[in-house]
Backbone as a chain_set.jsonl record, in Angstrom:
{"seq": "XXXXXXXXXXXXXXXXXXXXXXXXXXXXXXXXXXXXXXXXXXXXXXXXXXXXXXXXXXXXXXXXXXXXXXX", "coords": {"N": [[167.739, 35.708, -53.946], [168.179, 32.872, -53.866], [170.283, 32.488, -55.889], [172.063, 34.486, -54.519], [172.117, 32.07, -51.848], [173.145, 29.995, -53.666], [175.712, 30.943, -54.492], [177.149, 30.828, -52.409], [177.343, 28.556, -51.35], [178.067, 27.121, -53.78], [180.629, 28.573, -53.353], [182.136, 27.675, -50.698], [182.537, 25.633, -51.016], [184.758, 24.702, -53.407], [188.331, 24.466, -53.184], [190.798, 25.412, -53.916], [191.075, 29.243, -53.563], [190.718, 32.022, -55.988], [191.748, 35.097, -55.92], [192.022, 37.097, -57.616], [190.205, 36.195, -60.321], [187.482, 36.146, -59.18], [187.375, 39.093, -58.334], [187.663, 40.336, -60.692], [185.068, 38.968, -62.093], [183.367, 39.965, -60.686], [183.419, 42.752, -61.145], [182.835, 42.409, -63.721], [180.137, 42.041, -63.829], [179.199, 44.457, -62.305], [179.938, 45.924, -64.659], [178.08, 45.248, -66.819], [175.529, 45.739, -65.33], [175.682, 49.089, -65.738], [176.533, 49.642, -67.881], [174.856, 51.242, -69.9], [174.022, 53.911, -68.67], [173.767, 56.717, -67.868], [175.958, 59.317, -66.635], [174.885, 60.327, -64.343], [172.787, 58.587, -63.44], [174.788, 56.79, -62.872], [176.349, 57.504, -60.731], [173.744, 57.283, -58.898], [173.459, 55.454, -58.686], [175.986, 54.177, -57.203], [175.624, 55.569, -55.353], [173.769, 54.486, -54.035], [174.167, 52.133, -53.944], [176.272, 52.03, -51.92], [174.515, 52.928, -49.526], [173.581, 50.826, -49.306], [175.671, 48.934, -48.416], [176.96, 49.731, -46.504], [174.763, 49.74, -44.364], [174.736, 46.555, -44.999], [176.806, 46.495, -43.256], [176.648, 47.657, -40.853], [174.985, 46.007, -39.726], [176.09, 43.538, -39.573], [177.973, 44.213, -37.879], [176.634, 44.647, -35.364], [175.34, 42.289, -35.478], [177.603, 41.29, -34.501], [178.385, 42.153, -32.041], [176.319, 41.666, -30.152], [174.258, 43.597, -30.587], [171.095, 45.246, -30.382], [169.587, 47.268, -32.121], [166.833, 47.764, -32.444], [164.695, 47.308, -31.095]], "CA": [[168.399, 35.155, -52.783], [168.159, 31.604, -54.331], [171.77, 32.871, -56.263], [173.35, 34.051, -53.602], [172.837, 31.299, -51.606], [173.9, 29.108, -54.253], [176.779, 31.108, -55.055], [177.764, 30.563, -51.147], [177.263, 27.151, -50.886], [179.359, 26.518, -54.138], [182.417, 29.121, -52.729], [182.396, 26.538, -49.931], [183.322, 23.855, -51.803], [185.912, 25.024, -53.714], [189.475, 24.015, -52.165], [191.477, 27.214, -54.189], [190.019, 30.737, -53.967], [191.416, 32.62, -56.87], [190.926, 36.386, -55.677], [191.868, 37.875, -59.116], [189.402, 35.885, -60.557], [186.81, 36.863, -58.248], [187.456, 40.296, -58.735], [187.519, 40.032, -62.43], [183.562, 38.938, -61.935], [182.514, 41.482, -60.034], [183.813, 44.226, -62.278], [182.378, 42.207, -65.076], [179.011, 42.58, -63.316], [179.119, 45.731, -62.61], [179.617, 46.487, -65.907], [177.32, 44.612, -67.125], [174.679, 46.924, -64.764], [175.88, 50.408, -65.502], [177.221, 50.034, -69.168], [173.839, 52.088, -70.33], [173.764, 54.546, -67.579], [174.006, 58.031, -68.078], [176.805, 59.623, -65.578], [173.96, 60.371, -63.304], [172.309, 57.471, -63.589], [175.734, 55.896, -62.275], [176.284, 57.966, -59.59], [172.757, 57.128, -57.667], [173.691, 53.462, -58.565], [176.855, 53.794, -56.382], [175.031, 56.383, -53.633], [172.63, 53.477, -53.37], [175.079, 50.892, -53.312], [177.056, 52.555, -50.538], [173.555, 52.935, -48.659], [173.172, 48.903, -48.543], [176.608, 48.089, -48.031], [176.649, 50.44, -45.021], [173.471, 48.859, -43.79], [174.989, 45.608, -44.019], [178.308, 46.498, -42.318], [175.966, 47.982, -39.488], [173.784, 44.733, -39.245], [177.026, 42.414, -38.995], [178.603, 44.751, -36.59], [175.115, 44.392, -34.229], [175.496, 41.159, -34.764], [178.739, 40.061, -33.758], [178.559, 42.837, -30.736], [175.04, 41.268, -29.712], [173.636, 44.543, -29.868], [169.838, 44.895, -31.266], [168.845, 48.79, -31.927], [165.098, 47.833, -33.1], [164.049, 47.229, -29.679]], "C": [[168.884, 33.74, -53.058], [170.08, 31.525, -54.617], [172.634, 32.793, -55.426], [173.605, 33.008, -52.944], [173.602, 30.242, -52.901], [175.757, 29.402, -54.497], [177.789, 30.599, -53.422], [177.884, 29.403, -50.839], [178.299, 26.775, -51.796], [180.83, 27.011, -53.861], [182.772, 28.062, -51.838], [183.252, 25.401, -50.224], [184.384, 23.942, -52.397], [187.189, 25.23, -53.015], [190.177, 25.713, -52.512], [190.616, 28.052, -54.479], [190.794, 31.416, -54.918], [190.637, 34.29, -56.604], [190.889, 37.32, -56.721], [190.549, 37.399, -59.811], [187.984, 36.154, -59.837], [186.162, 38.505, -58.441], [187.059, 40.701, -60.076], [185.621, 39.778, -62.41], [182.934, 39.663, -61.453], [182.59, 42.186, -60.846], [182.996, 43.744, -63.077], [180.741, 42.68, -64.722], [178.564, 43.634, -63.259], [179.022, 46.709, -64.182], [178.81, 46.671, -66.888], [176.185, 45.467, -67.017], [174.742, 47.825, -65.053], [176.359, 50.474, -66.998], [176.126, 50.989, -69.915], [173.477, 52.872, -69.731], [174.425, 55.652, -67.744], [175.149, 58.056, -66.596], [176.135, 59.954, -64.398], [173.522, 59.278, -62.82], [173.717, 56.712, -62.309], [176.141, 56.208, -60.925], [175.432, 57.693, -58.785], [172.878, 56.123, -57.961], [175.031, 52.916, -57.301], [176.705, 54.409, -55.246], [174.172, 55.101, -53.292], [173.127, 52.096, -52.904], [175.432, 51.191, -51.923], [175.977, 52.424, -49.582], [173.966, 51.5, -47.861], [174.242, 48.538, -47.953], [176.934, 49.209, -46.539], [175.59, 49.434, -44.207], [173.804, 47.666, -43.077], [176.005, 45.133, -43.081], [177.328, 46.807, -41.039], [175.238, 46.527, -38.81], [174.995, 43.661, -38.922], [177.73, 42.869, -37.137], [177.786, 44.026, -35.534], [175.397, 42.961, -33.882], [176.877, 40.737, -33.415], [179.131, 40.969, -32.164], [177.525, 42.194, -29.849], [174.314, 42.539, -29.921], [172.24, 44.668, -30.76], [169.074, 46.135, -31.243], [167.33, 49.071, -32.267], [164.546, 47.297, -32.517], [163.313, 48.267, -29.879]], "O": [[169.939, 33.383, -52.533], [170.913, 30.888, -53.973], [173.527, 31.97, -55.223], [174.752, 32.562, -52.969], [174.759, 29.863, -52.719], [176.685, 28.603, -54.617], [178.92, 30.114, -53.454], [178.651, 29.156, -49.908], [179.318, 26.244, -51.353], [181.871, 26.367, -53.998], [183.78, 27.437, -52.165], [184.166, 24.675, -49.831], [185.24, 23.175, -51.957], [187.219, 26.167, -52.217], [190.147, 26.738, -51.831], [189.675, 27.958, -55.267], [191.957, 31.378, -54.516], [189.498, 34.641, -56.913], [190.023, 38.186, -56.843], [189.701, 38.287, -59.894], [187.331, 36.606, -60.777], [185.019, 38.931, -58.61], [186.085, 41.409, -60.334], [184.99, 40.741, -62.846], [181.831, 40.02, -61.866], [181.551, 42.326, -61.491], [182.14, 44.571, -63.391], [180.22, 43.609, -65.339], [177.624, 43.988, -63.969], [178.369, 47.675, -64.577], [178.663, 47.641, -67.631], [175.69, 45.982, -68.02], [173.619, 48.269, -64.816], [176.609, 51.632, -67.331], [176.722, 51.672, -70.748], [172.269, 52.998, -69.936], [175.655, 55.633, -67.774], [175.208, 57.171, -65.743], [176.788, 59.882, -63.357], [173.884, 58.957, -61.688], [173.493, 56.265, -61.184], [176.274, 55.343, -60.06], [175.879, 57.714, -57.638], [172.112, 55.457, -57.264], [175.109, 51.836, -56.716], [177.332, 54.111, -54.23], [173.984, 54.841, -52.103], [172.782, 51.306, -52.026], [174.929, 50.65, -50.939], [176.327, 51.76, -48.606], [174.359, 51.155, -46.747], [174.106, 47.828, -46.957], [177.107, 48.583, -45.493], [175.911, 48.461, -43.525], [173.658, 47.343, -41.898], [176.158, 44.099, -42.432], [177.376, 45.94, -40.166], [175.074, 46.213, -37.631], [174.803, 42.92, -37.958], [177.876, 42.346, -36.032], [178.163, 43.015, -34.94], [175.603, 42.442, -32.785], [177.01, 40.265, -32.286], [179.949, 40.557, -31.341], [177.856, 42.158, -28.664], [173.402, 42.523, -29.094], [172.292, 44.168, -31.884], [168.068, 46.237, -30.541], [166.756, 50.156, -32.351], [163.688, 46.588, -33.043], [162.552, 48.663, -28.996]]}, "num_chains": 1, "name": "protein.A"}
């Protein structure tokens, strides 16, 4: 968590966003993760991705609706 925030605090600061560049890092990442990963292997790396990033599309939504389903 330390990372991300850091990585959020220094996007901040930065006047130009370069979104190719950006992009370009991610991929590299990714690659980085999955370059030893059987075709299976890669597949429950991107079912599991999809899980979280679902998750946290649901948890922003909540937020910015107010709504709080773990009442």
């Amino acid at each position: 968590m330390l990372t991300l925030q850091y990585s959020v605090e220094y996007m901040m600061k930065i006047t130009k966003f370069n979104c190719v560049e950006m992009k370009h890092r991610g991929a590299e990442k990714v690659e980085e993760k999955t370059r030893n990963m059987t075709s299976a292997q890669e597949l429950t790396f991107w079912q599991e991705q999809t899980k979280h990033l679902k998750r946290f599309q649901e948890s922003k939504k909540q937020i910015q609706t107010g709504i709080d389903t773990h009442k």
